[in-house]
N, C-alpha and C positions, 0 to 999 in steps of 0.2 A: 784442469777445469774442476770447482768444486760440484760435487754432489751433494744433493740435502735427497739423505736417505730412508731420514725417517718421517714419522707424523709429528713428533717437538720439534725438532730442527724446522720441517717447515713453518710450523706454525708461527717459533720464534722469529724465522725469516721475515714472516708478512706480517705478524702485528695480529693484534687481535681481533675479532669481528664485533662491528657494531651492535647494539641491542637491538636496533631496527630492522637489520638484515637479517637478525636472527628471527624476528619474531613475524617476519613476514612471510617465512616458509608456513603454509597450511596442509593439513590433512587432508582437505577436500575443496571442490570447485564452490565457489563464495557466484555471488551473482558477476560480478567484475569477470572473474575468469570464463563463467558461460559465455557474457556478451564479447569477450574475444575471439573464444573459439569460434561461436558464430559469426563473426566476419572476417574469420581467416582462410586465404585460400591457399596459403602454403606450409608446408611443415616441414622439418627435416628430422629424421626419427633413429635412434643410437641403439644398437644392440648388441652383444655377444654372444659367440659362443661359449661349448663348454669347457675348453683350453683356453681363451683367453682373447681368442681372435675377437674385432672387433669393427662395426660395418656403422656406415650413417649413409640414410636412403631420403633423397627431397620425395614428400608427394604432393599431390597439388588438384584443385577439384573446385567448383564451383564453390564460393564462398559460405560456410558452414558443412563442408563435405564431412567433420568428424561429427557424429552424433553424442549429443551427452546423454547418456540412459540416466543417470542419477548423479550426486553429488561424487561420486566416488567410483562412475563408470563411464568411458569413453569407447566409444566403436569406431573402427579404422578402416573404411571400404578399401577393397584393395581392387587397382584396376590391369586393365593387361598390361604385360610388359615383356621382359628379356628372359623371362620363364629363369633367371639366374634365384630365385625370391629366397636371396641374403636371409631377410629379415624374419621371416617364418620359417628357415630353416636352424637360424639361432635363437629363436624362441622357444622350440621345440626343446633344442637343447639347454637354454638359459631362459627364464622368463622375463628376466630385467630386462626394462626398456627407460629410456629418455627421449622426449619430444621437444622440439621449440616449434611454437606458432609464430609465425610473423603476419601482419597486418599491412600491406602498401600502403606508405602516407603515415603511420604510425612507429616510430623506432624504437618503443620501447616492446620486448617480446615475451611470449609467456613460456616457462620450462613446466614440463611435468615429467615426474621419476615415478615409474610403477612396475608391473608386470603383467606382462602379456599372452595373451592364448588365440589362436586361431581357432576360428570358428565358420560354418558354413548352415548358419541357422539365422532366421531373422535380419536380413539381406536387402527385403523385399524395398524399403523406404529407401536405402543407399541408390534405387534404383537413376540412370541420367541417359536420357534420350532411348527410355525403353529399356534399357540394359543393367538387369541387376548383375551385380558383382557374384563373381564364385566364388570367393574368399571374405572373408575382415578379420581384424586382430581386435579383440576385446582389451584394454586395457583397464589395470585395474591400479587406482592412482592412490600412492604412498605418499607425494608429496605434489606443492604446484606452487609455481611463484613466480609475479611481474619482475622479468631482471631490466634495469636501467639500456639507458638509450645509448652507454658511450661506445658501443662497438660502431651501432649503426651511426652514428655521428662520425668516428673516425672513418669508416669506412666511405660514406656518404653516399648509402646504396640506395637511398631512394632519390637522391638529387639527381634530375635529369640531365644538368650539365656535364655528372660524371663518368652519365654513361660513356662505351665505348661502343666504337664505330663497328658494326656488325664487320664490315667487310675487312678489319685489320688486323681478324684474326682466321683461319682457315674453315669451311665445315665440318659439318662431323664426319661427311662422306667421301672427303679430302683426308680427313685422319686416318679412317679407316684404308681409306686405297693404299697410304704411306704404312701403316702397320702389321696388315696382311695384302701380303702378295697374291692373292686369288682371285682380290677384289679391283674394278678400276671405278674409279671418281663417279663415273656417269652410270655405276649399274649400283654401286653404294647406295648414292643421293636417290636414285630413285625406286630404292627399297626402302629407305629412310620415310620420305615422301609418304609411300603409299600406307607408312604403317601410320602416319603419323593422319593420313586421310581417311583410312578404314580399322583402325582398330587402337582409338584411341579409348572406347569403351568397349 
């Protein structure tokens, strides 16, 4: 198998990049990029550690759940979860972070490359059905840019035809009773259930 090990080898590989892709990477949020965020209700957010490890976490909230403080700052409510929290735990150690916003109905998606800090100050507005967050990640954006539609095209993840039939693939509380031996199907699912009824905020 060849390897391309370095930064010329690849580059020579793929060719070079067009003038338009280049200059379409920005330093800050332009109005386009606001109005995405604000009707985005999912992200999926890329971080490391300080060795190298390297984690991607979906989050997902009512449409406009990230805040834009300014041209050049984003707030990330953070809501309960598996208390594992990847993503502030390699923040802490690495402050680089990468976002993609996706839009349902929309295939073309936003990335944004910056660096991140936890914060437990000014919370209060992230607040949803009463319940302010005890955490958010401050992002602070180095770069932001509309990437094209061909994943989501090939993929054809918002065509409902391609959906798949929920019941063709197992639960999650099916998984876990098959993974850990402590657990069975019906005391999973219905730990699953109740978190998913009492403390999704």
């Amino acid at each position: 198998m060849n390897e391309i090990a370095d930064q010329d080898a690849l580059r020579a590989h793929f060719g070079p990049i067009s003038p338009m892709v280049e200059r379409k990477v920005l330093p800050r949020l332009d109005r386009h990029c606001v109005a995405f965020i604000g009707l985005s209700p999912f992200l999926v957010i890329a971080t490391a550690d300080g060795e190298g490890g390297v984690d991607a976490s979906p989050r997902g909230d009512p449409p406009g759940f990230v805040r834009v403080l300014d041209d050049r700052t984003l707030l990330l409510p953070d809501r309960p979860g598996n208390n594992r929290i990847d993503t502030f735990r390699n923040v802490v150690a690495h402050p680089g972070v990468g976002l993609i916003f996706f839009v349902p109905g929309i295939e073309e998606t936003l990335r944004v490359n910056g660096r991140g800090r936890a914060t437990t100050e000014a919370l209060e507005d992230s607040a949803v059905q009463g319940r302010v967050p005890r955490t958010g990640l401050v992002i602070e954006v180095d770069e932001v840019f509309f990437h094209c539609a061909k994943a989501l095209k090939r993929s054809r993840l918002w065509d409902k035809a391609a959906q798949v039939e929920r019941s063709s693939f197992p639960s999650l509380g099916r998984i876990i009773a098959d993974q850990q031996a402590d657990w069975t199907v019906e005391a999973a699912e219905a730990r699953i259930e109740r978190a998913y009824r009492e403390k999704m905020y």
